[in-house]
N, C-alpha and C positions, 0 to 999 in steps of 0.2 A: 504494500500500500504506500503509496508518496503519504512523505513524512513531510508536514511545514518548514522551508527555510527560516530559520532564526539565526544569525550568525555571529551575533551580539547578544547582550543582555540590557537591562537598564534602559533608558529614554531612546538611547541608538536603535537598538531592537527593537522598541516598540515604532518607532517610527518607520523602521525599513519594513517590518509588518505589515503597515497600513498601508507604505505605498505599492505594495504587492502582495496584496489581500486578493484582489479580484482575481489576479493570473493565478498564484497558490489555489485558490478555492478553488477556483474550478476544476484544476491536475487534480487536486484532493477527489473531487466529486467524480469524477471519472476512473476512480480506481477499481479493479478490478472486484475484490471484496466488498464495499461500499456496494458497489451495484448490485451486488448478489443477494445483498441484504436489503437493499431498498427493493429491487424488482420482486423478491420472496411478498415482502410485506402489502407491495401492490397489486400482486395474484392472489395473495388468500384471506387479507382482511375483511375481504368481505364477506366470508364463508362463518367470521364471528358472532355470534348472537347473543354471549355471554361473560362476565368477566373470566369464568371459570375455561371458557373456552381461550380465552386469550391467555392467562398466564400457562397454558398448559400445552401451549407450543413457543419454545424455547426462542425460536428465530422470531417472532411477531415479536415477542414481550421483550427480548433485546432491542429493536428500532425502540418501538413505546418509551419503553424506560428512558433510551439513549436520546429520545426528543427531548423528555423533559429535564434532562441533567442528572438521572439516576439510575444510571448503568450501573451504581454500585450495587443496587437491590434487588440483582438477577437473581440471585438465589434464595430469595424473599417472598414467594410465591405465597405463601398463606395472606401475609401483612397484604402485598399487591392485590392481590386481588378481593380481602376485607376493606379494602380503600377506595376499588373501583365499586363495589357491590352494594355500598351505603351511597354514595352519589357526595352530591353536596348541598340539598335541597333540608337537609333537616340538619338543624344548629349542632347537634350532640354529634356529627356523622364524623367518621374518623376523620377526612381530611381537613375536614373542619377544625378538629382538635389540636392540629399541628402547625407549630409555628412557622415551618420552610411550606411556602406559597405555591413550590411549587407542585406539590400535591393533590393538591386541590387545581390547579390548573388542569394534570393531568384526568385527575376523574371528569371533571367539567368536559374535557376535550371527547371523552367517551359518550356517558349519559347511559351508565348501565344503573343508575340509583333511581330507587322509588321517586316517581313523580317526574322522571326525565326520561327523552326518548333517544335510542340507541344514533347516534351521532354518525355510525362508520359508514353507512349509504351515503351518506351526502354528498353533493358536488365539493370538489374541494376540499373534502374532508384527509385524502390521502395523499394530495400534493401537500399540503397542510402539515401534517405530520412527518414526510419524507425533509420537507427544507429544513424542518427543523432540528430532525435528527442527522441531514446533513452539518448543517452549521454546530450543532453541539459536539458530532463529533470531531471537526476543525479543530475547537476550542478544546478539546479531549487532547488530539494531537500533538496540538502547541504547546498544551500545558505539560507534557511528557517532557519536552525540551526547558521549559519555564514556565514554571505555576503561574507567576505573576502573568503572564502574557493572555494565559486561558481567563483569570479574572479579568484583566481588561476587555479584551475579545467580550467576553458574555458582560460585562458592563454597558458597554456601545450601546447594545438594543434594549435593556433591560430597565434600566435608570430611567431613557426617555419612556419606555412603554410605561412605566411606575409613576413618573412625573406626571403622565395624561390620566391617569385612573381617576375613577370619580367614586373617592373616598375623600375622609377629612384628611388635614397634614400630619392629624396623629398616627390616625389608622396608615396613611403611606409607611410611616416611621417604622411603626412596627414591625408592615409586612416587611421592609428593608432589612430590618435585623431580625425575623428571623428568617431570611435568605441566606445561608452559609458565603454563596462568593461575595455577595454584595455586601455583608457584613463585614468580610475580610477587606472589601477597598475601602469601603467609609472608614473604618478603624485606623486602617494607615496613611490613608489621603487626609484624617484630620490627627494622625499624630494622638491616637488613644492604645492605651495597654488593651491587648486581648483578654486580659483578667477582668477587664470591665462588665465581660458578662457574669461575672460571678453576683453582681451587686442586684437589690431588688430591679425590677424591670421597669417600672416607674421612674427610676433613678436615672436610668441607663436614657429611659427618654429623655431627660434634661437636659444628661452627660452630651448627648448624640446634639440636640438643638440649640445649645449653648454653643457650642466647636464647632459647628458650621456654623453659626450666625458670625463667630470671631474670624473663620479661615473663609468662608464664600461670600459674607456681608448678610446673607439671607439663612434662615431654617427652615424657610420653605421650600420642599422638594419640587412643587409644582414648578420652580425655576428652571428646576434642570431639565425640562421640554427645552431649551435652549441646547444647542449643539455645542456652541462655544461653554457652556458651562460644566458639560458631560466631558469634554477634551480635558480640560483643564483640572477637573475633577481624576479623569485616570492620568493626568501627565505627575499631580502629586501625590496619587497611588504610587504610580512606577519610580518615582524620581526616590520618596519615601523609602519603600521595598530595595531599590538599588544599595541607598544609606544606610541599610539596615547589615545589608549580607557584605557593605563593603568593610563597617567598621570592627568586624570582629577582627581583622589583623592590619589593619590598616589606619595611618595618623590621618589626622583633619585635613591635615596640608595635600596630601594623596593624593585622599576622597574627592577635595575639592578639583582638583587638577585632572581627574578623570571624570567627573561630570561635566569638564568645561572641554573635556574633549570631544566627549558623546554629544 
């Protein structure tokens, strides 16, 4: 399978990424394995009628999961599929209960829960799914070579789609922290200890809206619908994250001397 060129680290890297994002993605989407799995998912999902029917072929429930960013919970077949089989129509229903969003996106994307109807007929429903679990596994790829890189990558679209939702700015807040990647760049783009989650979650809200009102001028998420402020947002993720792996053996004077080179 073509692996993403990254040939650097740091703001260098991310940059030379973005300006060959398009030509990479596409080699990426043309890979031989990729296709096997994406054309698998476009021949037989629609033969599904059940949650129980989809966790219970391996090749489907790999795309599925890989859309939504949790190709770790292949082997999670019970959890998976009591996630799809409550829906998200009733307040108590598992995906409800979880604080990563993206959970409940994935059942939402199905409509195998009481009171919802099965999704996978639809027009567009399986281009839908394929782009996505193209572009997730991209950011899968990239992140093999550098974590930071996958966070940024799934930041791009995520942040702006989060800034447009029609919630309060609390409710965004939340859903942001508890999104695992998105949590990982807010933390470092505003320069907060990871142990912050440990504190009540109430707190944490403050912690999070106080440090962007100081580092972006605003704590309103609805801002970062702006392009330039999503940029800028992952340039002091990545710059942050660079500082971090640089100073374990390295002086100020270095550090500084190689971001001025990147």
């Amino acid at each position: 399978m073509y692996q993403p060129v990254i040939p650097m680290g740091g703001l260098a890297g991310w940059r030379f990424l973005q300006q060959t994002y398009d030509t990479q993605f596409e080699a990426f989407s043309k890979s031989t394995e990729l296709k096997r799995d994406t054309d698998y998912f476009r021949d037989n999902i629609g033969a599904v009628s059940t949650a129980e029917d989809l966790v219970s072929d391996r090749r489907l429930l790999s795309v599925t999961l890989g859309a939504f960013g949790l190709q770790d919970d292949i082997n999670n077949r019970f959890f998976i599929q009591k996630m799809l089989e409550e829906g998200t129509t009733n307040e108590d229903a598992l995906a409800n209960r979880f604080t990563d969003p993206r959970y409940k996106e994935m059942s939402e994307a199905f409509g195998f829960g009481p009171g919802e109807y099965l999704k996978t007929g639809e027009a567009g429903f399986v281009d839908a799914i394929i782009n996505r679990f193209e572009t997730s596994s991209f950011e899968v790829a990239a992140g093999e070579q550098d974590e930071s890189m996958r966070i940024a990558l799934y930041a791009q679209h995520e942040v702006a789609e989060l800034a447009g939702a029609d919630k309060s700015n609390d409710a965004k807040w939340f859903t942001l922290m508890g999104d695992p990647p998105m949590r990982a760049l807010f933390e470092k783009a505003l320069n907060l200890p990871s142990s912050i989650g440990q504190i009540d979650v109430d707190q944490q809200l403050g912690v999070f809206k106080d440090r962007a009102q100081a580092v972006f001028g605003t704590d309103q998420l609805a801002d970062f619908a702006n392009p330039e402020m999503v940029e800028d947002l992952i340039t002091k993720y990545v710059v942050r994250n660079q500082i971090a792996s640089f100073s374990a053996g390295m002086t100020g004077q270095s550090i500084a001397l190689t971001l001025l080179q990147s």
